[in-house]
VEXGU-869105 format. One record per residue: residue in one letter; x, z negated, y negated of N, C-alpha, C in turn. Coordinates in steps of 0.05 Angstrom, whole numbers, plus 5000, padded with zeros to 4 digits. Example, Ala and Ser with C-alpha at 12.3 -4.5 7.8 and 13.67 -1.06 7.14 Angstrom:
# residues 2
('a'; (5264; 4844; 5114); (5246; 4844; 5090); (5264; 4844; 5066));
('s'; (5257; 4858; 5045); (5273; 4857; 5021); (5258; 4843; 4999));
# end
This chain:
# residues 292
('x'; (5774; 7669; 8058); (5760; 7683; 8081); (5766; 7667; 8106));
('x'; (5751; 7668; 8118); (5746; 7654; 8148); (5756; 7680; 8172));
('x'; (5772; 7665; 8182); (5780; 7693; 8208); (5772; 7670; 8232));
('x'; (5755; 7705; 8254); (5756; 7697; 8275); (5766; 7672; 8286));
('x'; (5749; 7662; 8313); (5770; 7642; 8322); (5779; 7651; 8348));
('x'; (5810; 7649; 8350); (5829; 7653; 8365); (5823; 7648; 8393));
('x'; (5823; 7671; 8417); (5804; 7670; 8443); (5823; 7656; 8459));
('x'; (5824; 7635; 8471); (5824; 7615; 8489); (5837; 7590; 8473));
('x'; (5845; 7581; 8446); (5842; 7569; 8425); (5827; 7548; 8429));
('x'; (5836; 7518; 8442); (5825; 7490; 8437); (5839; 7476; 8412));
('x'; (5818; 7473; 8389); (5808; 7464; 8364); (5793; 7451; 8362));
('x'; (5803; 7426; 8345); (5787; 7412; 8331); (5769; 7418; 8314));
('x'; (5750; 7409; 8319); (5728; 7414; 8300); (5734; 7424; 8269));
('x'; (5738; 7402; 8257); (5745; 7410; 8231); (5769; 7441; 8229));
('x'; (5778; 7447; 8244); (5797; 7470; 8247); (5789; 7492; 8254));
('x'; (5768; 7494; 8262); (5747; 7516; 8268); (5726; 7539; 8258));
('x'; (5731; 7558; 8263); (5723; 7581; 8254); (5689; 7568; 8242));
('x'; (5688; 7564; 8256); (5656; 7557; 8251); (5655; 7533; 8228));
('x'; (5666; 7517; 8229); (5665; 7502; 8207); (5675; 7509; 8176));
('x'; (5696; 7527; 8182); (5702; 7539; 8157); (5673; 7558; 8145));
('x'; (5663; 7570; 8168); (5644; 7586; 8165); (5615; 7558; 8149));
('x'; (5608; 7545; 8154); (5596; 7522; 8150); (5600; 7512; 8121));
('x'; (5625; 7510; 8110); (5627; 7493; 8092); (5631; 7527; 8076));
('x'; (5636; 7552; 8071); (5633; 7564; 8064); (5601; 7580; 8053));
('x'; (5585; 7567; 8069); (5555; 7565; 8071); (5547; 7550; 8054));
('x'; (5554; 7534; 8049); (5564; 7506; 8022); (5572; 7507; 8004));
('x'; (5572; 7533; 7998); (5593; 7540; 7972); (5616; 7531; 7960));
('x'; (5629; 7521; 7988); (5665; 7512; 7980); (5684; 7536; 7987));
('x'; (5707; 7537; 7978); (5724; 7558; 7981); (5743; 7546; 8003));
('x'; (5747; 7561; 8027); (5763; 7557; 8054); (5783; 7583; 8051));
('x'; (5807; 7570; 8056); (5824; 7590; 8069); (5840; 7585; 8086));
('x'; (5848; 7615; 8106); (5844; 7603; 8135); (5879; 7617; 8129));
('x'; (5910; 7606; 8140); (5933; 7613; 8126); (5947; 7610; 8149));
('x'; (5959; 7633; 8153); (5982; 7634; 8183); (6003; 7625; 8178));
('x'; (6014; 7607; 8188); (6036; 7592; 8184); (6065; 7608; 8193));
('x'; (6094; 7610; 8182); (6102; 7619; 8201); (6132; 7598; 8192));
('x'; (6156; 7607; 8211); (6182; 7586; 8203); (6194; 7593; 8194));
('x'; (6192; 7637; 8188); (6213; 7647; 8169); (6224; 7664; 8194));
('x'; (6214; 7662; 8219); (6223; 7683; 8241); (6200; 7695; 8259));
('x'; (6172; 7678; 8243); (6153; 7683; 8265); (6125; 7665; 8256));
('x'; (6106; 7679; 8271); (6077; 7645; 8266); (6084; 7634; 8284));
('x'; (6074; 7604; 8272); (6081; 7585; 8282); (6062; 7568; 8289));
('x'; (6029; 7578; 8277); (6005; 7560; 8276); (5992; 7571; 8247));
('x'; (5973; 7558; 8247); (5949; 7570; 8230); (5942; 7539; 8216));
('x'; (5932; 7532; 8191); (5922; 7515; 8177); (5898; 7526; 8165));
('x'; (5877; 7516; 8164); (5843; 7519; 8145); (5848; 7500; 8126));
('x'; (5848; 7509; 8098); (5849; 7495; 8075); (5818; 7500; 8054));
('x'; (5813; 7469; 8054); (5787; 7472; 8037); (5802; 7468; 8008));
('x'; (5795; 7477; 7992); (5805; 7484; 7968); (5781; 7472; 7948));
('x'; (5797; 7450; 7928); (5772; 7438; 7913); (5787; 7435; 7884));
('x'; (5781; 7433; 7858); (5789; 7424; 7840); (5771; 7404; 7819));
('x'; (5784; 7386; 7816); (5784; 7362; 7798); (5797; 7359; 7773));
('x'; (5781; 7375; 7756); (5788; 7382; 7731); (5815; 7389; 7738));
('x'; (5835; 7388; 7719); (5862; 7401; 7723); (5874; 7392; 7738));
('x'; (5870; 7377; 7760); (5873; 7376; 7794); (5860; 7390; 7814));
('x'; (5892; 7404; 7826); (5875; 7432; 7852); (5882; 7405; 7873));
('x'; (5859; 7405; 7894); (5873; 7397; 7918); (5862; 7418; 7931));
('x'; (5883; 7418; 7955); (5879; 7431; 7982); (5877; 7405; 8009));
('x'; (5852; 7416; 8019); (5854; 7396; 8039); (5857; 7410; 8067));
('x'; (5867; 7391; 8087); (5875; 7402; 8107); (5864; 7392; 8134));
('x'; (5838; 7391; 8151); (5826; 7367; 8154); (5843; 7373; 8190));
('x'; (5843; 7348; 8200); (5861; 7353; 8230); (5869; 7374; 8231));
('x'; (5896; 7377; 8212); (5911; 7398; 8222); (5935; 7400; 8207));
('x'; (5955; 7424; 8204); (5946; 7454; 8221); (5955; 7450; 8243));
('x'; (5943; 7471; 8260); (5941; 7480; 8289); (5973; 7491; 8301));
('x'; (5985; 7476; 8314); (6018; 7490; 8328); (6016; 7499; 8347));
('x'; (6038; 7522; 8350); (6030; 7539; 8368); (6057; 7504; 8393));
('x'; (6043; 7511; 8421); (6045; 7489; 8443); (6081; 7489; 8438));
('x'; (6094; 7468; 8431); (6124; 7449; 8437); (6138; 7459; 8413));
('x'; (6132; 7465; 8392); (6136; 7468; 8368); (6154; 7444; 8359));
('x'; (6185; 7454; 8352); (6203; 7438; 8339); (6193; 7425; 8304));
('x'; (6207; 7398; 8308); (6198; 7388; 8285); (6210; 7404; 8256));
('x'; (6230; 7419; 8264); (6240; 7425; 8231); (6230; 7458; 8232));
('x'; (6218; 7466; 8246); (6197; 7488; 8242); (6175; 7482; 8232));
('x'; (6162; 7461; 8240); (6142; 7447; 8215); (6147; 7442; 8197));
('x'; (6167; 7429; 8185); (6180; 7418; 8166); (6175; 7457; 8154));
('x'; (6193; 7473; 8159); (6196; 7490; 8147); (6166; 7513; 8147));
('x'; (6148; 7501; 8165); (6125; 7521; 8151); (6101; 7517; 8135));
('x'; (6107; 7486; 8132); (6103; 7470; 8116); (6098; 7472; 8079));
('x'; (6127; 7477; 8086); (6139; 7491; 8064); (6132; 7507; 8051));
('x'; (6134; 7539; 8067); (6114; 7555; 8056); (6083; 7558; 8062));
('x'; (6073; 7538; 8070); (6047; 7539; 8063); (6041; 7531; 8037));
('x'; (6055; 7510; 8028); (6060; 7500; 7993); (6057; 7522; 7981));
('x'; (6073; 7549; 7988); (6083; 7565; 7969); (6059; 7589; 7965));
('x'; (6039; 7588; 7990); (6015; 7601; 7993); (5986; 7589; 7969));
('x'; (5990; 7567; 7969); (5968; 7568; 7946); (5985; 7563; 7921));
('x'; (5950; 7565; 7904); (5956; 7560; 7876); (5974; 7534; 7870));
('x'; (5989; 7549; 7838); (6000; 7528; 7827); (6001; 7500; 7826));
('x'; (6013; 7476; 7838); (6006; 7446; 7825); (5987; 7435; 7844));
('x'; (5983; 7452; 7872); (5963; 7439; 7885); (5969; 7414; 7905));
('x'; (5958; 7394; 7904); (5958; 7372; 7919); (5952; 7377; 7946));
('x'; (5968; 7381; 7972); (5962; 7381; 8000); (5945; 7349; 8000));
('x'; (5922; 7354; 8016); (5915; 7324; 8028); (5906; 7329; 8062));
('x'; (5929; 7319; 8077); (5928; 7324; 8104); (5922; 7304; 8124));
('x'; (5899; 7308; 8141); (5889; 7291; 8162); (5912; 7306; 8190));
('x'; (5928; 7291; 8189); (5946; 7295; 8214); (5930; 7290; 8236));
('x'; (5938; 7318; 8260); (5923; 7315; 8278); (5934; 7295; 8295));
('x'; (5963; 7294; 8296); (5977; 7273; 8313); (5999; 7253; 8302));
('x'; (6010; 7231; 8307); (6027; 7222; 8296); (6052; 7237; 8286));
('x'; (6061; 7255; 8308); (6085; 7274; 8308); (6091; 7292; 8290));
('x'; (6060; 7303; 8279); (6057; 7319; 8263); (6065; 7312; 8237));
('x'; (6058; 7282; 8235); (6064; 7262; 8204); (6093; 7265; 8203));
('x'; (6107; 7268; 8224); (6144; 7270; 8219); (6153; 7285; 8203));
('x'; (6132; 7318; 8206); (6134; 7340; 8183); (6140; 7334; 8158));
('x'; (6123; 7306; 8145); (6121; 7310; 8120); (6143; 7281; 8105));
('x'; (6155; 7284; 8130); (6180; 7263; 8119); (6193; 7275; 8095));
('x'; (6210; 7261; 8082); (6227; 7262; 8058); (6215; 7289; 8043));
('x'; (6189; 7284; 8040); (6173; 7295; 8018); (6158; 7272; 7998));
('x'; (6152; 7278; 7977); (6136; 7258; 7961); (6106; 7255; 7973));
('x'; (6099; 7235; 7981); (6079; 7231; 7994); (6060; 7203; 7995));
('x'; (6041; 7200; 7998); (6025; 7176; 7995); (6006; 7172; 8018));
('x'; (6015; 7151; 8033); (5994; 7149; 8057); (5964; 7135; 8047));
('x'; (5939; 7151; 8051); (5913; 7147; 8045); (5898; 7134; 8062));
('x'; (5899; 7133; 8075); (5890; 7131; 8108); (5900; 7127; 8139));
('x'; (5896; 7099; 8148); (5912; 7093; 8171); (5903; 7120; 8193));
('x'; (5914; 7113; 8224); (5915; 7130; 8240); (5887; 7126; 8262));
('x'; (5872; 7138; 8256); (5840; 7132; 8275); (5851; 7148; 8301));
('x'; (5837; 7138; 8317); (5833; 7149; 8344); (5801; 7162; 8360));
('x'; (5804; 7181; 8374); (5774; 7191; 8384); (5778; 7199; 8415));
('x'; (5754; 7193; 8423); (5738; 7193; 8448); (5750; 7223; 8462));
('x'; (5767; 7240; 8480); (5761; 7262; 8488); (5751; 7256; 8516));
('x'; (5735; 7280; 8515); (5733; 7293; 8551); (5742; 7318; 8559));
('x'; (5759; 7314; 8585); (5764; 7335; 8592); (5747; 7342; 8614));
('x'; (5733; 7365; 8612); (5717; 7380; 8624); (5730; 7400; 8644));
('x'; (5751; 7399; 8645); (5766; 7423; 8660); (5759; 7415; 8692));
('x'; (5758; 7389; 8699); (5752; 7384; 8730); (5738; 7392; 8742));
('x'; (5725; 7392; 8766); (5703; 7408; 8773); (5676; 7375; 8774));
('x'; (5655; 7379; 8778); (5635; 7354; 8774); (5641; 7330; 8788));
('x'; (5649; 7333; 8810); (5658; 7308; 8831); (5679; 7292; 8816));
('x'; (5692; 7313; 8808); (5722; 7300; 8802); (5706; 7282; 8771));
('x'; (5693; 7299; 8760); (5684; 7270; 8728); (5666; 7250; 8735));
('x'; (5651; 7257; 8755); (5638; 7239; 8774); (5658; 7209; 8782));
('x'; (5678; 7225; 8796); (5691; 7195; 8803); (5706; 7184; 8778));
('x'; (5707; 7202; 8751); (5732; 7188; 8735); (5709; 7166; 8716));
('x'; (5692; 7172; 8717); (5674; 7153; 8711); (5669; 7126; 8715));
('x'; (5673; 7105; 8694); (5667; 7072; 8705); (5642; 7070; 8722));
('x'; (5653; 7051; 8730); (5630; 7043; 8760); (5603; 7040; 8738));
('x'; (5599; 7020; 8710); (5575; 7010; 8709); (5563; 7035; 8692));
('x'; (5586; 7053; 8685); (5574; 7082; 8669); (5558; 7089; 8686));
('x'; (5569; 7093; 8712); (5561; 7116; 8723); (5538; 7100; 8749));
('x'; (5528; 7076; 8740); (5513; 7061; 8753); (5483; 7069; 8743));
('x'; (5494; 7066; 8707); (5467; 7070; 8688); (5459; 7109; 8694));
('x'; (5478; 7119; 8698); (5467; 7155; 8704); (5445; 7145; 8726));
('x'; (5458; 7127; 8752); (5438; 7137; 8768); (5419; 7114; 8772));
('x'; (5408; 7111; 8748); (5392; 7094; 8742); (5379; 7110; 8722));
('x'; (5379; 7123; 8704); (5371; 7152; 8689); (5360; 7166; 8714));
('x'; (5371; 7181; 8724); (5368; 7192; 8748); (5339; 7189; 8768));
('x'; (5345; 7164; 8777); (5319; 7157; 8790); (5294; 7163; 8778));
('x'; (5287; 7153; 8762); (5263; 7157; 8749); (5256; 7187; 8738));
('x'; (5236; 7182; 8715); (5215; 7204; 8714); (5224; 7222; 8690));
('x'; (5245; 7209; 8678); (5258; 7222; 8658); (5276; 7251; 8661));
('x'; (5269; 7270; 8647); (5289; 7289; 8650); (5297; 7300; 8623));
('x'; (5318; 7316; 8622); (5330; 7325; 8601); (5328; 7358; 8599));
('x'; (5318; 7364; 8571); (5316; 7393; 8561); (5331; 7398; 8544));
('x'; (5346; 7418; 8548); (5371; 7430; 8536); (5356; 7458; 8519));
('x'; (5364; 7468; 8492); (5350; 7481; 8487); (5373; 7479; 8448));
('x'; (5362; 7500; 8442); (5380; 7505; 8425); (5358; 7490; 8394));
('x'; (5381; 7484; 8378); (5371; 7462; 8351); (5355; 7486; 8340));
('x'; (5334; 7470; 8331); (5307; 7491; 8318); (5299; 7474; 8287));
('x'; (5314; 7476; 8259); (5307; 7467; 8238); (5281; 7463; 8236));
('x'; (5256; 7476; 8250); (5234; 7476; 8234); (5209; 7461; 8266));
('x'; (5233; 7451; 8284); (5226; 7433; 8299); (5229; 7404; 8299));
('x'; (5256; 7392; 8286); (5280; 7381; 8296); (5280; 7361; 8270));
('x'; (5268; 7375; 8254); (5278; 7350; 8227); (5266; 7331; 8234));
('x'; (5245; 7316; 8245); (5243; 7292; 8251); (5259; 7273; 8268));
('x'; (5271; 7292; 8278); (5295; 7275; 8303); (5320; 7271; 8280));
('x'; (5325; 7288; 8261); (5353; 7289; 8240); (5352; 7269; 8228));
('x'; (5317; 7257; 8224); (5309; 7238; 8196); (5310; 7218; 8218));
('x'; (5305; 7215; 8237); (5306; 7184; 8261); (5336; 7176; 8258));
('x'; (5357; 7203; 8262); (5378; 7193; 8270); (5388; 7181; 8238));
('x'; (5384; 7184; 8213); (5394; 7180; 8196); (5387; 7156; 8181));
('x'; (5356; 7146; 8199); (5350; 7116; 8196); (5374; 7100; 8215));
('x'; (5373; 7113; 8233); (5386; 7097; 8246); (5421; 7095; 8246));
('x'; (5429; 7111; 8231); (5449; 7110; 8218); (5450; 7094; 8194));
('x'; (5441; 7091; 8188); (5433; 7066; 8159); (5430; 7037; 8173));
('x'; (5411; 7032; 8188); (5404; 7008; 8204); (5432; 6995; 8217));
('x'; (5450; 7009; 8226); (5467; 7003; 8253); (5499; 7004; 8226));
('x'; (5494; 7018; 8205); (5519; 7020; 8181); (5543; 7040; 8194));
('x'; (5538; 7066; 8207); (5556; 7085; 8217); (5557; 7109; 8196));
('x'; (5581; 7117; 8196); (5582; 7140; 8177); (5565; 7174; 8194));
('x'; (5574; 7201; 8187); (5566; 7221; 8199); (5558; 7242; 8174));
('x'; (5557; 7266; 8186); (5549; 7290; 8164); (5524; 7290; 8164));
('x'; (5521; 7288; 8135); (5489; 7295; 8130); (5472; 7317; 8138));
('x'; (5455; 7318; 8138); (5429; 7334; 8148); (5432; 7361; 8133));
('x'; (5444; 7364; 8114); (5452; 7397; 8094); (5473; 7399; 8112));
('x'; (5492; 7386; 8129); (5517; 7397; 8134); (5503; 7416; 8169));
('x'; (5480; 7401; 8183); (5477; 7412; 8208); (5462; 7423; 8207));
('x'; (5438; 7428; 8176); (5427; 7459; 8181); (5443; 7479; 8162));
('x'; (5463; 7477; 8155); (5484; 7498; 8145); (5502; 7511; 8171));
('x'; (5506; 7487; 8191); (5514; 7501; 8208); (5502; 7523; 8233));
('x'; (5476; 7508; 8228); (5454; 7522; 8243); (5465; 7548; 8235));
('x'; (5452; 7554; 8213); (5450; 7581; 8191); (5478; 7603; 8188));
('x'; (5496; 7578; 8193); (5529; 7598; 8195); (5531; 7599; 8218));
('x'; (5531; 7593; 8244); (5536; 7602; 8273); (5516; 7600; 8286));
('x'; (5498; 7614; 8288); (5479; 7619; 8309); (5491; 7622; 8335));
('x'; (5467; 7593; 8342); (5468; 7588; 8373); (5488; 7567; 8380));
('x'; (5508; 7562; 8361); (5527; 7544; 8362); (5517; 7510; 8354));
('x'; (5498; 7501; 8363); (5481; 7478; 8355); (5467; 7468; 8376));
('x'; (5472; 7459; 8403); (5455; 7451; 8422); (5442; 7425; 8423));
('x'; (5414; 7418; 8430); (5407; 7402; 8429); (5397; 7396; 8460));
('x'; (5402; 7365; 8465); (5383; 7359; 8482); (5372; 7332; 8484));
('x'; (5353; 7332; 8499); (5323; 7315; 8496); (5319; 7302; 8511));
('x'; (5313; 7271; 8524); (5298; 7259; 8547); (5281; 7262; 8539));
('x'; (5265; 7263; 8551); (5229; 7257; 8554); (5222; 7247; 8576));
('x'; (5196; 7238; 8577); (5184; 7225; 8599); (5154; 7216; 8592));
('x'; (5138; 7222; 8604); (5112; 7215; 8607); (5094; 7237; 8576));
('x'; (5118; 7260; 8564); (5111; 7262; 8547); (5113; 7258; 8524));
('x'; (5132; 7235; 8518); (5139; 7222; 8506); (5182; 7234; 8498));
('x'; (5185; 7238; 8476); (5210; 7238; 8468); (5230; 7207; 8471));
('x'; (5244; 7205; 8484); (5260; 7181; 8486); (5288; 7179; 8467));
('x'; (5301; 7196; 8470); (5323; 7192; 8459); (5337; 7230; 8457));
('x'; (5355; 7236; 8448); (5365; 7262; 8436); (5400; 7265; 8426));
('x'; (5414; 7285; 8432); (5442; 7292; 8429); (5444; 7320; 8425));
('x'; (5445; 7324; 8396); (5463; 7343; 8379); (5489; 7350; 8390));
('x'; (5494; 7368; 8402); (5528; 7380; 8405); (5529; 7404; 8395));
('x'; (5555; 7403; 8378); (5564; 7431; 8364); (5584; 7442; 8376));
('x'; (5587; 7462; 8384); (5611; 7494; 8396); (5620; 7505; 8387));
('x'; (5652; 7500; 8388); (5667; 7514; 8376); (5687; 7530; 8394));
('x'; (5686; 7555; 8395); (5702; 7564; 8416); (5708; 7544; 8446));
('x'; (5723; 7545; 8453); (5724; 7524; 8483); (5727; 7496; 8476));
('x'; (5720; 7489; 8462); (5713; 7466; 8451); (5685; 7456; 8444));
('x'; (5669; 7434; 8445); (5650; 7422; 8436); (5650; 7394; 8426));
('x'; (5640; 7383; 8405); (5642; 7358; 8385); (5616; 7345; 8390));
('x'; (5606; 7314; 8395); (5582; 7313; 8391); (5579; 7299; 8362));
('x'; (5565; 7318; 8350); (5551; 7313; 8328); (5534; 7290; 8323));
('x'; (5505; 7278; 8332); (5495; 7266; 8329); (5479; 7264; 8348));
('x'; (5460; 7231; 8349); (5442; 7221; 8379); (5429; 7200; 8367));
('x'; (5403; 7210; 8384); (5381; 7182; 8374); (5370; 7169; 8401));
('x'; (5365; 7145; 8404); (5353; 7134; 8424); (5338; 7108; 8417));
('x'; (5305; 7107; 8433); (5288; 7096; 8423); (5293; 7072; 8446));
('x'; (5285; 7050; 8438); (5280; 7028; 8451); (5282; 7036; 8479));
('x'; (5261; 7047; 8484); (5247; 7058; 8518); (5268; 7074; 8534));
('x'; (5278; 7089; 8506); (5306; 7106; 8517); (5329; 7083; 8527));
('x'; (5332; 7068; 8508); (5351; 7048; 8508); (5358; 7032; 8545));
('x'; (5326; 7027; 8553); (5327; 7009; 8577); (5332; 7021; 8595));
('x'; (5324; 7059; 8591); (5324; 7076; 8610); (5353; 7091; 8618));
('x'; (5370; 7082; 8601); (5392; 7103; 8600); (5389; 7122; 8589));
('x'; (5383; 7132; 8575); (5376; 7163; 8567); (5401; 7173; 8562));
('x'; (5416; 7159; 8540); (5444; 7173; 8541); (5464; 7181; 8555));
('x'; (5460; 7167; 8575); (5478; 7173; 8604); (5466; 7196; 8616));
('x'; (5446; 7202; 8621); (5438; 7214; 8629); (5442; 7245; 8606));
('x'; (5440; 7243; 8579); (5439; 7271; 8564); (5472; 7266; 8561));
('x'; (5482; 7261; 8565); (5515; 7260; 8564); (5531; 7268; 8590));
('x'; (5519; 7264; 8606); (5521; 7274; 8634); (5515; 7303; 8628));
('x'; (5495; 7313; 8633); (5477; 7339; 8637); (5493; 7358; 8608));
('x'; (5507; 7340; 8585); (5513; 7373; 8564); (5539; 7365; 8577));
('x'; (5556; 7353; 8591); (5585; 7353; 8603); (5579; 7383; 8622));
('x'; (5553; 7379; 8635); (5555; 7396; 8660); (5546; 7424; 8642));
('x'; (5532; 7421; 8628); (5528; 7447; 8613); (5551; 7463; 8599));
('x'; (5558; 7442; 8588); (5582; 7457; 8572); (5617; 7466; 8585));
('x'; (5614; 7457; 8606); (5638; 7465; 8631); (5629; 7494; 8635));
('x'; (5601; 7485; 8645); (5582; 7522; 8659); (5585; 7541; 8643));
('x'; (5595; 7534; 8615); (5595; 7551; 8596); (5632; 7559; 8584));
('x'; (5647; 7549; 8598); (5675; 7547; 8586); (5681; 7534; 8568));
('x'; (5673; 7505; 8566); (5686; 7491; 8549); (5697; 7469; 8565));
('x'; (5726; 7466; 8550); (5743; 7454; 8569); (5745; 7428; 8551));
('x'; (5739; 7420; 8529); (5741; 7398; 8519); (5715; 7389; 8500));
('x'; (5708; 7359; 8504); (5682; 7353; 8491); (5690; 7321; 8475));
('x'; (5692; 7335; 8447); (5703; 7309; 8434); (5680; 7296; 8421));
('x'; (5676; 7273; 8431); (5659; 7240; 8426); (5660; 7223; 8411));
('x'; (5676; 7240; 8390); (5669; 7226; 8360); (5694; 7216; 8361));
('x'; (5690; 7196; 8333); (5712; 7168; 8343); (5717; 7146; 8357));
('x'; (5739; 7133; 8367); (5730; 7101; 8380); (5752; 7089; 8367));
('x'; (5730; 7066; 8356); (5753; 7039; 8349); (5741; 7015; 8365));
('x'; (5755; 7005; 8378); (5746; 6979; 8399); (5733; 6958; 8379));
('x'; (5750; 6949; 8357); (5756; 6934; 8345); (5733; 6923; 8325));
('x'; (5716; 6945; 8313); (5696; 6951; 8296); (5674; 6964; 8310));
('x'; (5674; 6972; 8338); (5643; 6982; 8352); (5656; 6990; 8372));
('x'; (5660; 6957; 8390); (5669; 6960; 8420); (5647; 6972; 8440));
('x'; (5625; 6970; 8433); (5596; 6971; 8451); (5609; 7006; 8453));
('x'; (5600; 7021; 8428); (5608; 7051; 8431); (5633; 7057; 8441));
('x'; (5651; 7051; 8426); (5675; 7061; 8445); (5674; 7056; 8474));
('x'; (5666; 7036; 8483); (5659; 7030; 8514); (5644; 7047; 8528));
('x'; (5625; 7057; 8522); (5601; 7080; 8523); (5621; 7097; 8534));
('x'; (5623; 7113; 8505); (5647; 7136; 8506); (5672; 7138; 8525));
('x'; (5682; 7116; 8533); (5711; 7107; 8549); (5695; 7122; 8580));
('x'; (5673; 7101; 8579); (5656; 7096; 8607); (5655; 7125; 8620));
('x'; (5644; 7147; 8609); (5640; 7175; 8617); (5659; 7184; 8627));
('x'; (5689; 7178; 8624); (5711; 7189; 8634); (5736; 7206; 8608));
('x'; (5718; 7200; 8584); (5739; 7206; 8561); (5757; 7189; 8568));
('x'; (5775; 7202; 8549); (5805; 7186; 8534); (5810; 7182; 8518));
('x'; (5825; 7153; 8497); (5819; 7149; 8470); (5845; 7156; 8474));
('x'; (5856; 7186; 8443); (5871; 7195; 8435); (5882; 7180; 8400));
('x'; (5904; 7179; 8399); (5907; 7174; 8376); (5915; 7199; 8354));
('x'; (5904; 7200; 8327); (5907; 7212; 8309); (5934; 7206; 8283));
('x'; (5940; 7224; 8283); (5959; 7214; 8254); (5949; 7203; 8230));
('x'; (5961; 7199; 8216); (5946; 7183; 8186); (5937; 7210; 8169));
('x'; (5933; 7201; 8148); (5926; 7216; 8122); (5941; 7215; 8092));
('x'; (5948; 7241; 8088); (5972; 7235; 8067); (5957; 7241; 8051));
('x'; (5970; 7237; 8012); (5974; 7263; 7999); (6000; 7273; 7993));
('x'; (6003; 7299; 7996); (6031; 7304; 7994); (6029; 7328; 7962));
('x'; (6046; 7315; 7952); (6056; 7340; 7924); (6083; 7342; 7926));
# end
């Protein structure tokens, strides 16, 4: 079962009420498990629960969630009994949300899967001036170069039986360019599990659709999902411009953090640059175990 999500609660996407709700829409089994140290909770973990013939895994995707300055051998120990919470023999496989968090699973049997990625945040908490100035000069050159012209942006909530042609552009163009992302079952499942939690918005100009950005809501938090931009969009800025305008939307609305995917310099400096440019911060993530 999926519980509520926790009211003033900044969460990672994958850790989120709504996504459990999502992949439960999916017909996978989620359970959402209060952590505690043996004196108290301590944090909450969402475990997708899968089995592979007579292999259970439990997966744990960026997480679990600590409650703020949480000692390391209270993880260590709620850890513990979270093991003791599922079924028999089950394989933890944990996307650590931070390096620190990986300390937990010291002098346990364990197998690192996966190096440590890093992602794009924004903090939205400033007031507009203030992201205004935290903004690179040539970012925030191309907004008002968007700006000028005849282009504007419509904000308006994701409509399945409008929209699939923008889902099928972005998924050419996800093929074309070789970027990963959730498929097209995963964002009209989420449509369908959180209503209203799916914003879309649009450049246009002359009539014409230019370019487009998917953002998904999760409590005071927002993730961008997915974005298409057409040539015309390309020269015009469009993305500066719809990246601008859901920053300002989604502040207006209480969200204090808007995470921009991943950035690796190294493998798609152009994007991470993008992303940097707006006034995010590239955060680092912990690795990926399996732990038995």
């Amino acid at each position: 079962m999926v519980f509520p999500e926790p009211q003033g609660a900044i969460r990672p996407l994958q850790q989120s009420g709504a996504f459990g709700r999502t992949l439960e829409h999916l017909s996978c089994k989620v359970r959402n498990i209060d952590l505690d140290d043996g004196t108290g909770r301590v944090g909450r973990a969402q475990v997708v629960l899968r089995r592979f013939g007579p292999v259970r895994l439990g997966w744990v995707p960026r997480g679990p969630v600590w409650a703020p300055g949480l000692d390391i051998r209270d993880k260590i120990a709620a850890l513990r009994r979270l093991r003791a919470t599922l079924p028999p023999r089950t394989r933890l496989l944990i996307n650590c949300e931070t390096a620190a968090d990986a300390e937990a699973l010291c002098g346990r049997p364990r197998l690192r899967m996966a190096a440590s990625p890093a992602v794009a945040e924004w903090d939205l908490r400033p007031g507009p001036e203030a992201l205004l100035a935290a903004q690179k000069g040539k970012w925030r050159n191309r907004l008002r170069h968007a700006q000028s012209g005849a282009m504007i942006c419509i904000p308006r909530l994701f409509s399945p039986a409008h929209d699939m042609a923008l889902l099928r552009a972005e998924t050419a163009q996800r093929r074309d360019r070789g970027y990963a992302g959730y498929p097209a079952a995963f964002t009209l499942a989420w449509n369908a599990a959180n209503p209203g939690a799916a914003r879309i918005f649009v450049a246009r100009a002359a009539g014409f659709t230019l370019a487009y950005m998917l953002v998904l809501t999760h409590g005071n938090s927002a993730t961008y999902h997915a974005g298409w931009t057409s040539p015309r969009g390309r020269a015009q800025s469009a993305h500066n411009l719809l990246m601008w305008e859901a920053a300002l939307w989604l502040r207006a609305r209480g969200v204090q953090r808007f995470d921009l995917g991943l950035a690796d310099p190294a493998r798609a400096p152009g994007l991470t640059r993008f992303k940097l440019g707006s006034g995010a911060r590239m955060r680092g993530l912990g690795s990926t175990y399996l732990v038995w």
